[in-house]
RODO-2510 file (C-alpha; in nm, 4 decimals, decimal comma):
residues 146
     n   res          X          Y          Z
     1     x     0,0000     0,0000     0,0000
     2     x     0,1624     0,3004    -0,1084
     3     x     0,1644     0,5369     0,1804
     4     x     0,0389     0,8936     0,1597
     5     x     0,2024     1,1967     0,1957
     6     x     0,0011     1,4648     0,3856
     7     x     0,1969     1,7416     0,2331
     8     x     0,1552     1,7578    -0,1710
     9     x     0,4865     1,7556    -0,3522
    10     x     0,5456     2,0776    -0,4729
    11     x     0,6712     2,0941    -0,8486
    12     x     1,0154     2,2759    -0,8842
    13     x     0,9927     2,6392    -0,8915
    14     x     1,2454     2,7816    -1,1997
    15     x     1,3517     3,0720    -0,9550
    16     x     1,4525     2,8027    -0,7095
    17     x     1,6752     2,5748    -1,0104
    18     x     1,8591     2,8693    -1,0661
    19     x     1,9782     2,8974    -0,6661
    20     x     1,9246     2,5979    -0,5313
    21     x     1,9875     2,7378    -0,1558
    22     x     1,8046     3,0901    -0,1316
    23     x     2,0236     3,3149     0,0946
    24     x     1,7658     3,4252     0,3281
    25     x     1,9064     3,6230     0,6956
    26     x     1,6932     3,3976     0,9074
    27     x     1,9226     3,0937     0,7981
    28     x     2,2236     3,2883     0,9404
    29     x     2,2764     3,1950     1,3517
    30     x     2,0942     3,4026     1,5571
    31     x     2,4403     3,4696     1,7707
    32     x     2,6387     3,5682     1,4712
    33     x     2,6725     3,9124     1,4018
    34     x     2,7733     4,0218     1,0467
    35     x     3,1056     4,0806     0,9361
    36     x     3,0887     4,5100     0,9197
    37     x     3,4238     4,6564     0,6773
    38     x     3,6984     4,8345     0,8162
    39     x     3,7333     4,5155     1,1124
    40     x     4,0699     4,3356     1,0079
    41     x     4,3560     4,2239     1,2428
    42     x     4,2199     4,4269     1,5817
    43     x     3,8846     4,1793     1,5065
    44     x     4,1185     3,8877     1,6174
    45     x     4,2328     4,0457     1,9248
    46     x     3,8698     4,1956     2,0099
    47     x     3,6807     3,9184     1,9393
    48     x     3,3939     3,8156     2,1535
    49     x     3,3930     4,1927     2,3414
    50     x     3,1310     4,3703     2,3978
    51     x     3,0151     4,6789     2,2022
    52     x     3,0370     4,9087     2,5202
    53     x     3,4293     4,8108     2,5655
    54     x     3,4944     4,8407     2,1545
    55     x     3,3114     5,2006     2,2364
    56     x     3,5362     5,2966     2,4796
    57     x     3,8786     5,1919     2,3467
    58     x     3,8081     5,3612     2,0642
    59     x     3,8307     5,6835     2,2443
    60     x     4,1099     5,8666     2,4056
    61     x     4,0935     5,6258     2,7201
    62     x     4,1629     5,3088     2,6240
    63     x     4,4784     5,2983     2,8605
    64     x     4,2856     5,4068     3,1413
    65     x     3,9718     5,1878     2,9994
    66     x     4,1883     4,8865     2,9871
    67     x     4,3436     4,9410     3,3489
    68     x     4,0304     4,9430     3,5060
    69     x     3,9071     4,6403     3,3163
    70     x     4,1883     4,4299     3,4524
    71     x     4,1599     4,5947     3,7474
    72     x     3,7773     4,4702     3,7781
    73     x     3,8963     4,1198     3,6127
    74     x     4,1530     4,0681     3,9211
    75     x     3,8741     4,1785     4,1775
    76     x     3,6785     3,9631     4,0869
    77     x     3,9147     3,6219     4,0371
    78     x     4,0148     3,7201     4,3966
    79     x     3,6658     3,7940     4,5685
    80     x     3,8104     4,1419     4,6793
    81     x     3,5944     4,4778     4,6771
    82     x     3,5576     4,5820     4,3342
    83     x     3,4724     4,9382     4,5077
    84     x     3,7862     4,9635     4,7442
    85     x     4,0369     4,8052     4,4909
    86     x     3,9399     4,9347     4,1631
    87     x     3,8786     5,3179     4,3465
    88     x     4,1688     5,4557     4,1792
    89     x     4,1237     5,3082     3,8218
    90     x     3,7695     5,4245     3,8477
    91     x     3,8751     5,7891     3,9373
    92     x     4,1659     5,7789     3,6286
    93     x     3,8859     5,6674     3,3978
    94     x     3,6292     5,8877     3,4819
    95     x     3,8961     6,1595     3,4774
    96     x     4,0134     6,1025     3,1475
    97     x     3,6302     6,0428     2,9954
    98     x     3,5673     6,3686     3,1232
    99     x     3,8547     6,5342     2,9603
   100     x     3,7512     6,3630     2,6083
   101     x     3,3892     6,4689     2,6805
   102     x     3,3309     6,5617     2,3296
   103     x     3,3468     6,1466     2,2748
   104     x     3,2112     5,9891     2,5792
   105     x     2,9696     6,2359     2,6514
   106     x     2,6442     5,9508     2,5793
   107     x     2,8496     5,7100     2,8285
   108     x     2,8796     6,0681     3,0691
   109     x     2,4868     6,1497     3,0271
   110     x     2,3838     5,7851     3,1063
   111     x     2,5897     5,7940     3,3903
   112     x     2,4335     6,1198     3,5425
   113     x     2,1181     5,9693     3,4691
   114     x     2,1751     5,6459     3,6364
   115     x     2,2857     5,8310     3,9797
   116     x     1,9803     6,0401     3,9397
   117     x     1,8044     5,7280     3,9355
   118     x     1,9555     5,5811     4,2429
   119     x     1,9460     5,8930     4,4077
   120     x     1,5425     5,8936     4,3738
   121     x     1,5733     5,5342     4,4820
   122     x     1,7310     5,5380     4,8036
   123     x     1,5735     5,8657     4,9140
   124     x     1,2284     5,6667     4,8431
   125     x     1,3543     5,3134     5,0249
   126     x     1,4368     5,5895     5,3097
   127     x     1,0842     5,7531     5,3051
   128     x     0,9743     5,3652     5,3334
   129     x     1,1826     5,2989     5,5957
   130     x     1,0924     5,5992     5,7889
   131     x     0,7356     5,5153     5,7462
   132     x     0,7739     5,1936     5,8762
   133     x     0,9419     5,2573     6,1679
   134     x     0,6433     5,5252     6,2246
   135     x     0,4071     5,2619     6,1885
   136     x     0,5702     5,0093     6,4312
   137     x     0,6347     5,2546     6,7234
   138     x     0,2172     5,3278     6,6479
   139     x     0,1993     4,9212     6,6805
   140     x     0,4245     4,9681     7,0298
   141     x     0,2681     5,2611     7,1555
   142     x    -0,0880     5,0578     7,0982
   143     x    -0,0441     4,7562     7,2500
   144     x     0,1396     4,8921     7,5750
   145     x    -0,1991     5,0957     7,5871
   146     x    -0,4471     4,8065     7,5425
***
């Protein structure tokens, strides 16, 4: 008994003879970005990094850029404060973004905006906290009454 296909055979389209493997972008890896000009030998030594750190040794910092990376790298391997350790390569990097403003200024403005951002944060966990406390010396007060 001949068994049955559920899906009809579809007759060969000429556009299809003519390339037999249509390049379409979805058949590329999702994880693979494409190759952009310019990227020769540095690609090699850059590969893998991520478009934040290409950003910022492209800029007048990269010595001070690359200093704190290691500097965070090390931290890290040795479970030390990143904060206390690193304090000084964070200070020289900051330093030197600021004088090459005119380049990092979009990493500059995203950084004011972040400590905006905490700011408004930990001013409201302290409003939350304060209220809190408020409500649990109300709690004391009323049960030493009752």
């Amino acid at each position: 008994m001949p068994s049955q296909n559920p899906e009809p055979e579809q007759s060969p389209d000429p556009k299809t003879l003519k390339d037999p493997e249509p390049k379409q972008p979805s058949e590329e890896p999702p994880n693979q970005e494409p190759k952009v000009e310019g990227e020769g030998e540095e690609e090699e030594e850059e590969e893998g990094e991520c478009g934040f750190c290409l950003f910022m040794k492209a800029g007048g910092c990269k010595e001070s850029f690359v200093g704190w990376e290691n500097c965070i790298r090390e931290a890290e391997e040795n479970k030390e404060d990143i904060v206390e350790k690193c304090f000084e390569a964070t200070s020289a990097l900051k330093k030197c973004m600021e004088a090459h403003a005119d380049y990092y200024e979009p990493i500059l403005r995203a950084e004011k905006k972040a400590e905006k951002q905490a700011i408004i944060e930990l001013e409201k966990e302290k409003e939350e906290e304060g209220l809190g406390a408020q409500e649990d010396s109300k709690d004391l007060l009323n049960k030493s009454d009752g």
